[in-house]
Residue, then its C-alpha position, 0 to 999 in steps of 0.5 A: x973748760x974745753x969739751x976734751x980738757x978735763x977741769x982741774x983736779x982742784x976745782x973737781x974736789x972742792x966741788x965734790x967736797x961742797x956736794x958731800x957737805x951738802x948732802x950730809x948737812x941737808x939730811x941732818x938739817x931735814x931730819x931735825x927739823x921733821x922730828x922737831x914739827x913730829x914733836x910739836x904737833x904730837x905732845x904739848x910741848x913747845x920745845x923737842x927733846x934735846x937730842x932733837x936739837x942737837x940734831x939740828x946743830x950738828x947739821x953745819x958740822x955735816x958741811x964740813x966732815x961730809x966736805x973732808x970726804x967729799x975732796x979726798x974722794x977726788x984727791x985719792x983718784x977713787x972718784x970720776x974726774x972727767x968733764x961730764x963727771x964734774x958738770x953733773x956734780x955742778x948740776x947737782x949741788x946748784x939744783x939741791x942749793x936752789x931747791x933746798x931754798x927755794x922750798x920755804x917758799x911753798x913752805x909759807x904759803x900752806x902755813x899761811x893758809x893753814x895757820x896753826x894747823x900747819x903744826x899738826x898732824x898731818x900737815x906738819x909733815x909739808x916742810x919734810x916733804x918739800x925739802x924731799x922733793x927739792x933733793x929728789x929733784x936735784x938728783x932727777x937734773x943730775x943724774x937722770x935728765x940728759x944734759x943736751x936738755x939741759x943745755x937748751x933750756x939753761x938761760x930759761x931756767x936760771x933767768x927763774x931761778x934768779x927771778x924767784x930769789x929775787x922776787x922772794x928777797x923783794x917779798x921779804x923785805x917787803x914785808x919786814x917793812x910794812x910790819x915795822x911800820x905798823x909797830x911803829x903806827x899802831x897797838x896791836x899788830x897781827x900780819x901774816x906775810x908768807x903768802x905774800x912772799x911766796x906769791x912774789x917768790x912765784x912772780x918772780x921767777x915767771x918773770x925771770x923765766x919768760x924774759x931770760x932771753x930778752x934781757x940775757x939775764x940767764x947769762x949770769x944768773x950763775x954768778x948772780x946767785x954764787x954772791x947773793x947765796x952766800x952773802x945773805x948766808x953770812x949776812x944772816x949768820x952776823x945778824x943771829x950772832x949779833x942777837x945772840x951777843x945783845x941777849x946775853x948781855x941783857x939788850x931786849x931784842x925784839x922784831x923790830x930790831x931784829x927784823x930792821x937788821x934782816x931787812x937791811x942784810x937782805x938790800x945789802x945782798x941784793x945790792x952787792x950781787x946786782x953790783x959785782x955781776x952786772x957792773x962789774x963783771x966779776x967771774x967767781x963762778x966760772x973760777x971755782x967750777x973750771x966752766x961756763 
């Protein structure tokens, strides 16, 4: 995509249409979630009224009624579809996908530190709050920070981008581990990983963000992330669709089985996406944005 060339139509809406999908599904998912914890920490009930649940389930079919919106808005020819219109789009859905997941990672460590008072007034409001603060930050890059600005400090910022999802997957699996080896060793277990996660999550992305120009690992953070996202979210939802099939048919599914599953998930996506970017050399980023 050259500075005067605008991408193509296609690739403007099909972005769009992820932008639209996106906002649409985080609201939801956000507002079910803080009415979930307002539930749980105000009355003795455990589970929130159905509404809220139901809340919650439609946030997927936000992803796609927000995504229809979103792609005729371009194909109609009422939205912007010049170069900076496009790669403010971009910026906008990478900032809100990276921020929106990388916000469990200060999410575990106050639950951590809090333990079940995480669940209670007023601290139940944290999770909100940075979900919040992780779409606000996404406008802020998009909207508001010059792009020049951007651009200079690109490799930096996706070499942490890249290092703390990496360091998060690494503290996961992690974790996982050591909990099934307890399982496995002794009676009674009681651990408590979200601080050890989110400590890896920060280790991480420090590292990737002060070797990002030495390793060049900011060049393809993007696709690095465009497989390994996506693949854990599939990964994920096979793994919930399979626990889901076990207990209806009466197979007992506790951590152990499921956690083995979201361990091996994890490595496999870990795997899959240091493969397809760094020895194959895929270009699926640059094919779906129409850019670098």
């Amino acid at each position: 995509m050259s500075a005067t060339t605008p991408p193509d139509t296609s690739k403007q809406a099909l972005v769009a249409a992820l932008q639209w999908g996106l906002v649409q599904t985080f609201v939801l998912d956000t507002l079910g979630r803080f009415l979930r914890n307002y539930y749980r920490a105000t009355t003795t009930a455990f589970w929130p009224p159905g509404w809220v649940t139901s809340l919650q389930f439609a946030a997927p079919l936000g992803l796609l009624v927000g995504g229809i919106g979103g792609y005729r808005w371009v194909t109609s020819g009422r939205a912007a579809t010049t170069e900076t219109a496009h790669r403010t789009r971009v910026v906008f859905v990478g900032a809100l996908l990276v921020g929106w997941g990388l916000a469990i990672v200060p999410t575990l460590a106050f639950q951590s530190l809090l333990g079940e008072q995480f669940f209670t007034v007023p601290y139940f409001v944290l999770p909100t709050a940075f979900a919040l603060l992780a779409g606000s930050g996404a406008v802020v890059l998009a909207y508001r920070v010059d792009p020049a600005v951007l651009r200079q400090r690109r490799t930096r910022l996706l070499g942490a981008v890249q290092g703390a999802f990496v360091g998060l997957a690494v503290g996961l699996v992690g974790f996982i581990g050591y909990t099934n080896y307890l399982l496995a060793t002794r009676d009674n277990v009681s651990v408590n990983g979200g601080l050890l996660i989110a400590v890896t999550a920060a280790l991480g992305g420090l590292a990737g963000f002060t070797l990002a120009h030495r390793l060049r690992s900011g060049d393809r953070a993007p696709e690095f992330l465009v497989v390994f996202v996506p693949s854990l979210l599939v990964l994920g939802l096979g793994l919930s669709l399979g626990q889901t099939a076990l207990a209806a048919v009466g197979v007992p599914v506790g951590f152990g089985w499921s956690g083995t599953l979201l361990l091996l998930s994890t490595v496999a996506s870990l795997l899959l996406a240091g493969y397809l970017t760094y020895g194959a050399q895929t270009t699926v980023y640059r094919r779906f944005v129409g850019g670098d």
